[in-house]
Structure formats: C-alpha cells, structure tokens
Phi, psi and omega in degrees: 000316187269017151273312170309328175288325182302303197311309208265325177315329195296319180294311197320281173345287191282013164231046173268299168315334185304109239259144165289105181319349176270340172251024135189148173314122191324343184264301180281353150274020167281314204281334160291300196311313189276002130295344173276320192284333188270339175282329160305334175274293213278358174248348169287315173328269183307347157264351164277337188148340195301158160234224195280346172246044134269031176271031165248038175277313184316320207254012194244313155314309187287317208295306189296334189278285165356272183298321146333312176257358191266035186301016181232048166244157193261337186267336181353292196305333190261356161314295162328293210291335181277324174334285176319321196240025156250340202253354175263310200309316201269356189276350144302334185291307188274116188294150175233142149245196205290112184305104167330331191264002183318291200297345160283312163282349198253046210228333173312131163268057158223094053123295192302330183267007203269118136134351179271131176287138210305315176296343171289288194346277175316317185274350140318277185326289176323301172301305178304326167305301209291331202281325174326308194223313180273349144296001206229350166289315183302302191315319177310294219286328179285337154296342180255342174294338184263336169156141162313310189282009171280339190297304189295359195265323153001300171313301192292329204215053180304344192279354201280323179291358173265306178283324163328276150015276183250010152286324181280347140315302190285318186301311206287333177278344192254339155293333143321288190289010168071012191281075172300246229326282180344276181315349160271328160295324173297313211270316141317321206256000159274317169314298211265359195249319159310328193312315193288350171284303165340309196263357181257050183276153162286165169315321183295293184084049183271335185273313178316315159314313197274345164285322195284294165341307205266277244259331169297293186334283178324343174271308191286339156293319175303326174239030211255298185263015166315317190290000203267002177238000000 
C-alpha cells in the first residue's frame, strides 16, 4: 500500500505539473516530469518510513512516470497499471521503518482520521493527486480510442474538465465513507446537468456518447481504488 502511494503521488504530481506540448518542448518536458515525479517519490518515501535501501526506488518512479507521459505510444496505458500492482504485490516485501511524520499525524484533531494508519492516508492522498489530472488523461485517451468525432465533442462541453474532477473526488471520498445514497445523487445531477446538451444532440449522438462514455470511465477510476481500503 505505501509503495503504491508513493507511485501514484509521483504520477499525480507530475502531470499536475505539466506543460502543454506547444510550451515546450517534448524532451524537456519528459525530463521535468521525471524530476518531479522522482522528487516526489523520494519525500513520500521517506515520509512513510523508507529508508536509504529503497533509493532505487526514485529512478524506477521516474522511469514510470516517463513511459506515462510518453501518451502518443499505443502501450503508454500499461505502464502504470503494471507498475501499480508490483507495486502492492513488493510492497509486504520492502522493509519500512517508523514514520518520521507520526508523531505530527497521531497529533492531528481530526475526527475522520482517528484510528487510520498513516500508509491508508497517504494512498487516500496519493489517489485523490491522480483522480484530479491523470484521471482526466485516461478518460481523454479513452474518448479518442472510441472515434474522433466523440473526441471533438470536447470543444462543445468544455465543463467535463472541470466537473470531472471534482466528481471523481466526491464520489471517491463518499465511498471511502460508504454514503452509496450520495453517490447516487452525483450521478442524477449529472444527468439532469447534461440533459439539455444531450436532447439538442444530432442524429450521430456523438455528445450522448461523449457524456456516457467520459462519465462512466471517470466514475469507474474513482472507485476502481476503494477495495484497496
């Protein structure tokens, strides 16, 4: 679990960060992500507990956030996922010791946090970096895998990059807390916030598509990492 938190803050982070290929060039903006993602790796590391013989943790994190960002390869998508599950798997494996931050986290007044251990924390957090911006990298690729012209419905229904977001926040946090009724009211009020682009659609039925498709995916990343808690 805390090597998976490490990983995914590194992705998050780094493509929070991340420049629009027209302001920069491609090589250097791999080569930022993948200082960011390995300076992220090495203070989440060492705030969970690692200590120096996990540092080939930083260049194997950078290596992944890299082939991450590398999105115009047809395999891009399995980097992560394989990454992610070596990374539950080696993680009973990889010694930790007592988290520098303990004593700051059991020191924390906050109600919602009492009883979770600091590696539950992190990979809450670490997840919630990823559902902001590199979830919206997935939904994106998977709306251009389903047809250009659903792609393009983008353009029209600019709101989906905004609202994503923070539906896969809300949803992810009210299933940690087990509120299924919540999560159902998002999922109406998406509907009902959508309906009118939807019923003035064309014959193609490319924007119904381009809702159902970007919001199930986006729903389905939100709670995709729930059994892990």
């Amino acid at each position: 679990m805390s090597l998976l938190a490490v990983l995914l803050a590194a992705v998050g982070a780094a493509d929070l960060v991340r420049l629009k290929p027209a302001q920069l060039a491609r090589n250097l903006d791999l080569t930022r992500a993948a200082a960011v993602g390995g300076a992220v790796a090495a203070v989440v590391a060492a705030a969970l507990g690692y200590g120096w013989h996990v540092v080939w943790l930083v260049p194997v994190v950078a290596a992944v956030v890299v082939a991450w960002s590398v999105r115009d390869q047809p395999s891009w998508g399995w980097a992560l996922p394989v990454a992610g599950v070596l990374a539950l798997l080696a993680g009973q494996q990889v010694p930790r010791g007592r988290p520098p931050i303990a004593g700051w986290y059991s020191s924390l007044e906050i109600g919602t946090l009492s009883g979770v251990p600091i590696p539950e924390a992190a990979l809450a957090l670490a997840v919630a970096m990823f559902l902001v911006q590199s979830a919206n990298v997935v939904v994106r690729r998977v709306l251009t895998d389903v047809g250009p012209g659903v792609i393009e419905e983008e353009q029209q229904l600019r709101g989906g990059r905004v609202l994503g977001p923070i539906e896969r926040l809300a949803i992810f946090a009210l299933a940690l807390g087990g509120n299924v009724a919540a999560i159902s009211a998002i999922i109406a009020a998406k509907g009902i916030l959508r309906f009118p682009e939807i019923s003035r659609d064309a014959a193609s039925g490319l924007k119904a598509e381009y809702v159902l498709v970007g919001s199930f995916v986006s729903w389905g990343l939100a709670l995709v990492f729930v059994p892990l808690f």
